[in-house]
Backbone as a ProteinNet text record, in pm:
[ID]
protein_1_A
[PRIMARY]
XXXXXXXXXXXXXXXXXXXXXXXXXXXXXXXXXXXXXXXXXXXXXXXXXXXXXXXXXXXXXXXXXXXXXXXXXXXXXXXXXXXXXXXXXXXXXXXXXXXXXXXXXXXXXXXXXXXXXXXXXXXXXXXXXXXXXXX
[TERTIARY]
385.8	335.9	217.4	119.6	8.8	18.8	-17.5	-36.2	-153.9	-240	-319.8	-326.7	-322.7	-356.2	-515.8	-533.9	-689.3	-693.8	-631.3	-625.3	-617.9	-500.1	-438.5	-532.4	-596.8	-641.8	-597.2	-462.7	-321.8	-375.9	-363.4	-306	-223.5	-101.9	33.1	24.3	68.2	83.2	217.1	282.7	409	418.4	513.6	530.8	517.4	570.6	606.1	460.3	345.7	217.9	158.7	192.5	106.3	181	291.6	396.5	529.7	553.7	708	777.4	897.4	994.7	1033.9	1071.6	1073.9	978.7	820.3	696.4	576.7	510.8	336.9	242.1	274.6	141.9	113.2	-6.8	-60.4	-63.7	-28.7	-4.1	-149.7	-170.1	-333.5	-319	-265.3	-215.8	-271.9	-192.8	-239	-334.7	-400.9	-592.1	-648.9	-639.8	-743.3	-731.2	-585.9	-584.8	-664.6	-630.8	-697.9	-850.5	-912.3	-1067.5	-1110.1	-1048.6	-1150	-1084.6	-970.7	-961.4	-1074.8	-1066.1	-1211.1	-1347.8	-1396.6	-1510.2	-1500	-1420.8	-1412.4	-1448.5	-1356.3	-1380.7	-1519.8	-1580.6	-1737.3	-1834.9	-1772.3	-1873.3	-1863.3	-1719.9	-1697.8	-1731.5	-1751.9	-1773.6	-1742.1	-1544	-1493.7	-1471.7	-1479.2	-1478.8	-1391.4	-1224.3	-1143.6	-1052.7	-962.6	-880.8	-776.5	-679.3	-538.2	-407.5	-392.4	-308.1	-181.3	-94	71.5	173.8	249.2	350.6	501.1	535.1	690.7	775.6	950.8	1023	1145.9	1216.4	1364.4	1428.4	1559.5	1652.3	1765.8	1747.4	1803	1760.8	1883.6	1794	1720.1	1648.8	1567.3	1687.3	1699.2	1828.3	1774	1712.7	1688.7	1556.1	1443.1	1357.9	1392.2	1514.8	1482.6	1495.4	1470.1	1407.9	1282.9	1199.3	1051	1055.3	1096.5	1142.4	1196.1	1186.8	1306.8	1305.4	1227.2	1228	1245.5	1317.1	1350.4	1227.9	1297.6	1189.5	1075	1065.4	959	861.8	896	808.8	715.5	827.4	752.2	676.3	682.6	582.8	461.3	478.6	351.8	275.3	322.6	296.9	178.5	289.3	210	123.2	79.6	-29.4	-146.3	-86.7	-219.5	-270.6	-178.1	-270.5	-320.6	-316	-363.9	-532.9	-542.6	-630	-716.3	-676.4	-772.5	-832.5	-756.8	-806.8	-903.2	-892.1	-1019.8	-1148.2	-1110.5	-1214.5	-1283.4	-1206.2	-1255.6	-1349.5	-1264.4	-1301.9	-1333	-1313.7	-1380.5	-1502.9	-1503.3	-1639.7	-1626.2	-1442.4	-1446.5	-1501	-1604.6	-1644.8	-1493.4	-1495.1	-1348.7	-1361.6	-1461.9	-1434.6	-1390.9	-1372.3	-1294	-1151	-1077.2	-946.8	-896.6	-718.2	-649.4	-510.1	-396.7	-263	-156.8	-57.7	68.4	206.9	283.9	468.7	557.7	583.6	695.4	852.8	845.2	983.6	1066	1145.5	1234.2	1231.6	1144.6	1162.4	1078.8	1000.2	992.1	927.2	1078.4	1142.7	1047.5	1039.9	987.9	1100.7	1211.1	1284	1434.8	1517.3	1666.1	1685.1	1705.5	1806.6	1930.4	1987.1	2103.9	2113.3	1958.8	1949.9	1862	1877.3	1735.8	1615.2	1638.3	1450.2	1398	1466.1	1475.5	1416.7	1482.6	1414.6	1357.4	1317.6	1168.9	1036.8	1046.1	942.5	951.6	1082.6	1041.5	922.1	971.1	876.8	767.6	635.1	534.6	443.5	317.9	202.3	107.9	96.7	-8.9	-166.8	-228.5	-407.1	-374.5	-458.9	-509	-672.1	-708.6	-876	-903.5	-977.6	-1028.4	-1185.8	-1230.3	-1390.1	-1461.9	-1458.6	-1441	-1580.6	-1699	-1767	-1748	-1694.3	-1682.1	-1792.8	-1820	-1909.8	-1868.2	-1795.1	-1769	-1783.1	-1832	-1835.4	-2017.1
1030.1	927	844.5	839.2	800.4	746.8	621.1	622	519.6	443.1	391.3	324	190.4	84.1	88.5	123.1	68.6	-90.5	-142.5	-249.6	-355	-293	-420.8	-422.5	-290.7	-213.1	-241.7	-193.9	-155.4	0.5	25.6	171.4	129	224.6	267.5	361.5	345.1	458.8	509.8	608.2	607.6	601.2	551	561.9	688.7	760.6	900.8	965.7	925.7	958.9	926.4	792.2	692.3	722.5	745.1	715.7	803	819.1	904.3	777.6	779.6	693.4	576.3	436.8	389.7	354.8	363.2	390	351.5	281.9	199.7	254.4	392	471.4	572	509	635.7	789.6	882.8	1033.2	1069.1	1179.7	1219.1	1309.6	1309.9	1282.4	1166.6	1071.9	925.1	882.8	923.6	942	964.1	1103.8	1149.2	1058.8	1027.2	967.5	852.7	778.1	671.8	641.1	757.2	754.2	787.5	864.5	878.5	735.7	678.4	539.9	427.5	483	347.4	394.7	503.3	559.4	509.1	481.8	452.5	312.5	222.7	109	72.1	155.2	82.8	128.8	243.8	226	159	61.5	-13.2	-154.7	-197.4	-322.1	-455.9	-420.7	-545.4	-673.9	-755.8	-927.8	-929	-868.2	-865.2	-719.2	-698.3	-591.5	-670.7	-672.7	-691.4	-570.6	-579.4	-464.8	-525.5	-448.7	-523	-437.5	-445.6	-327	-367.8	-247.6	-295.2	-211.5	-238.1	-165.9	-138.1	-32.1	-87.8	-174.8	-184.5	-280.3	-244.5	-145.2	-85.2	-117.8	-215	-240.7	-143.8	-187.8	-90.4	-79	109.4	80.1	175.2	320.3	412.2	329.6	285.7	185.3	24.5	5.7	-164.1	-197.5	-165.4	-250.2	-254.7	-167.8	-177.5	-293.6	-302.4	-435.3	-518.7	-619	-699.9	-801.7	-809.3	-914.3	-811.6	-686.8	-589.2	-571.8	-520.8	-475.8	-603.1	-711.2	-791	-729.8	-755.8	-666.7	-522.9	-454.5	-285.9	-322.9	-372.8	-354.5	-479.4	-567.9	-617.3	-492.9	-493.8	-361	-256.6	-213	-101.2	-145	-291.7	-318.7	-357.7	-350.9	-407.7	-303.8	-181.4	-39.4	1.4	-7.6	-9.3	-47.3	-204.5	-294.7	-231.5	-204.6	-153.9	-42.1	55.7	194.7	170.8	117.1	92.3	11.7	-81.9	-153.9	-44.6	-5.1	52	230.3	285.1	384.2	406.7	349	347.6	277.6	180.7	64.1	13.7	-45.8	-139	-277.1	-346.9	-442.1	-531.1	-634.1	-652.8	-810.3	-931.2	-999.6	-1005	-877.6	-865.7	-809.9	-811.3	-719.1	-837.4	-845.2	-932.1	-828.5	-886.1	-810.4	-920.5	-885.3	-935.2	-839.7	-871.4	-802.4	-843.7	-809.9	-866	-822.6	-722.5	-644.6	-595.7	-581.8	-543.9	-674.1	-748.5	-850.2	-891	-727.7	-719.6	-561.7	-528.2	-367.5	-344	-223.2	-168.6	-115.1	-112.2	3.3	-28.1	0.9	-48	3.9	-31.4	0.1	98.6	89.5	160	322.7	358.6	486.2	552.9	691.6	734.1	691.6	779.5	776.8	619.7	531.2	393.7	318.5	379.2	323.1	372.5	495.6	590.3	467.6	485.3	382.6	329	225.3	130.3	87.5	214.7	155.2	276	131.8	146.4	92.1	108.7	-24	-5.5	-110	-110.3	-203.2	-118.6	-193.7	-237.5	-401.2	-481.4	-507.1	-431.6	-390.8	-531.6	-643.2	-748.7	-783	-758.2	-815.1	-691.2	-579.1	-439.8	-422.2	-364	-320.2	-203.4	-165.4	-66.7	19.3	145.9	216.7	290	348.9	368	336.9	255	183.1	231.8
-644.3	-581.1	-597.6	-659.9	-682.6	-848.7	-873.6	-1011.2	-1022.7	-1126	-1108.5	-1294.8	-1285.4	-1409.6	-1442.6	-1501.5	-1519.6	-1579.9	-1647.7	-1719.5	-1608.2	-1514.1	-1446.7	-1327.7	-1282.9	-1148.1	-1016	-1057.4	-990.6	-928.3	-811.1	-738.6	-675.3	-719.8	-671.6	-570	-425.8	-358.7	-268.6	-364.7	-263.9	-129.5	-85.5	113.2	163.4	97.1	142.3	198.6	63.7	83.9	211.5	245.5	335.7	485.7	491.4	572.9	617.2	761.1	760	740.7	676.5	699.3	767.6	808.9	868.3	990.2	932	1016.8	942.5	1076.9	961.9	1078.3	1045.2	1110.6	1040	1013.5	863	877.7	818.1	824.5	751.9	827.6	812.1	649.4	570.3	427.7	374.9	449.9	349.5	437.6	480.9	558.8	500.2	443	358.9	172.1	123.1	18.8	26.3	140	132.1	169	237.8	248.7	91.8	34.3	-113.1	-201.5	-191.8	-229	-151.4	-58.2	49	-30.6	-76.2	-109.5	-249.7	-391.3	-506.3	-506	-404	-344	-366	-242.3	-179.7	-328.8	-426.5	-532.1	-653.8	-676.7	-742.2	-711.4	-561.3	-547.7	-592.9	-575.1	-662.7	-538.7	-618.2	-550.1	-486.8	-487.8	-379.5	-427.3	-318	-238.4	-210.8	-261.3	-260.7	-202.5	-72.5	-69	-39.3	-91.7	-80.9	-23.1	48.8	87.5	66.8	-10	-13.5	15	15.1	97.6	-56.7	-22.3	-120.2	-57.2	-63.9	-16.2	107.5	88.9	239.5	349.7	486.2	576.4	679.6	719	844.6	908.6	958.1	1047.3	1185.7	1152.9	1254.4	1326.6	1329.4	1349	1385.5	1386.5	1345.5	1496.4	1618.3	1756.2	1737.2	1632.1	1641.9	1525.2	1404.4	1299.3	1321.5	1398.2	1410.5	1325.4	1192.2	1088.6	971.6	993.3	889.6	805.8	689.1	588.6	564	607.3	609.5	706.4	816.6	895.3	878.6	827.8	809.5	648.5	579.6	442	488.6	545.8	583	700.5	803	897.1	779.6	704	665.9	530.2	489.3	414.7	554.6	622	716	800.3	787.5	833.1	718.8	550.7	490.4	529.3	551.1	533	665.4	771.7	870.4	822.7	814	777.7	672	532.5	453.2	562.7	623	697.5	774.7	831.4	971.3	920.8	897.7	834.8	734.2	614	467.7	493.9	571.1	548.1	404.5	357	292.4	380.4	315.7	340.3	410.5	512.6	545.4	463.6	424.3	360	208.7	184.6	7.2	30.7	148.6	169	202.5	165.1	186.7	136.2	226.6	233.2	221.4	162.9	186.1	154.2	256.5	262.4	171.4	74.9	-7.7	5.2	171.3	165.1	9.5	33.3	-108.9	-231.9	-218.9	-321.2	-430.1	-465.9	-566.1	-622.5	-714	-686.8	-784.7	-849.4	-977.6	-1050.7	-936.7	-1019.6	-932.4	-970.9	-953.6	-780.2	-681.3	-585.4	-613.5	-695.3	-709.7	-737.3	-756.9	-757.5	-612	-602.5	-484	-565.1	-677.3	-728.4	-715.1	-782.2	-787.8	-633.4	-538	-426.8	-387.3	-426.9	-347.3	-440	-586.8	-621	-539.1	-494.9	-453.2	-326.7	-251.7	-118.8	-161.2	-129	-209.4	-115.5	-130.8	-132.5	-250.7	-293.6	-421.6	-358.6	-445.3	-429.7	-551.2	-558.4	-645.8	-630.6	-744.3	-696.3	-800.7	-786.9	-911.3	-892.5	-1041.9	-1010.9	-1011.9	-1029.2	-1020.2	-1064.4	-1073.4	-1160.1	-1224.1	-1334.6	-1448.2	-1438.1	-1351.6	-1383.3	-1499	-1542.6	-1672.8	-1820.5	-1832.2	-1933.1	-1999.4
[MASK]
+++++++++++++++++++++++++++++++++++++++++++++++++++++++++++++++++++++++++++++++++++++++++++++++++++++++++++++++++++++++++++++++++++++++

């Protein structure tokens, strides 16, 4: 579940990590992942925070009175508990965070398989402007 671009500074974070199933209420799992992601954050100090949430293509079905705009709903939902939880509890700064839902419409990996749609539902950080302590 976790993968990370340095080039692109892409973090990948599976749902599974962040999330039970059909749900944008963070699991004290993807609490703790994401406080040492909020802490890398506040010591990189990049110009913006891009968080994105996505779904496979399967509609919301056990959940969908709480979805009623389907998988649009639940991957914005769960980039924007993303975006609090860094705010709130990381003390990511909140003017460098910005989110958007792309539901199933844009896969990494085929629908037609499980593994394929486990990638799929995802949320990725787009860290830009980054300072390279590394270097």
């Amino acid at each position: 579940g976790i993968e990370y671009e340095r080039g692109s500074g892409r973090l990948r974070l599976g749902s599974e990590i962040l999330f039970a199933s059909g749900e944008a209420e963070l699991s004290s799992g993807g609490q703790q992942v994401l406080a040492e992601v909020a802490s890398a954050l506040c010591d990189a100090n990049p110009a913006s925070v891009r968080i994105e949430g996505h779904t496979d293509s399967d509609p919301v079905s056990k959940t969908s009175v709480r979805w009623k705009r389907g998988n649009w709903d639940l991957s914005a939902t769960r980039a924007l508990e993303v975006l609090v939880f860094l705010r709130d509890e990381g003390r990511v700064p909140e003017s460098m965070l910005n989110v958007a839902g792309y539901g199933p419409y844009r896969p990494v990996a085929s629908n037609d398989t499980v593994e394929g749609k486990r990638r799929n539902r995802r949320v990725e950080i787009f860290v830009e402007g980054a300072v390279d302590r590394a270097q």
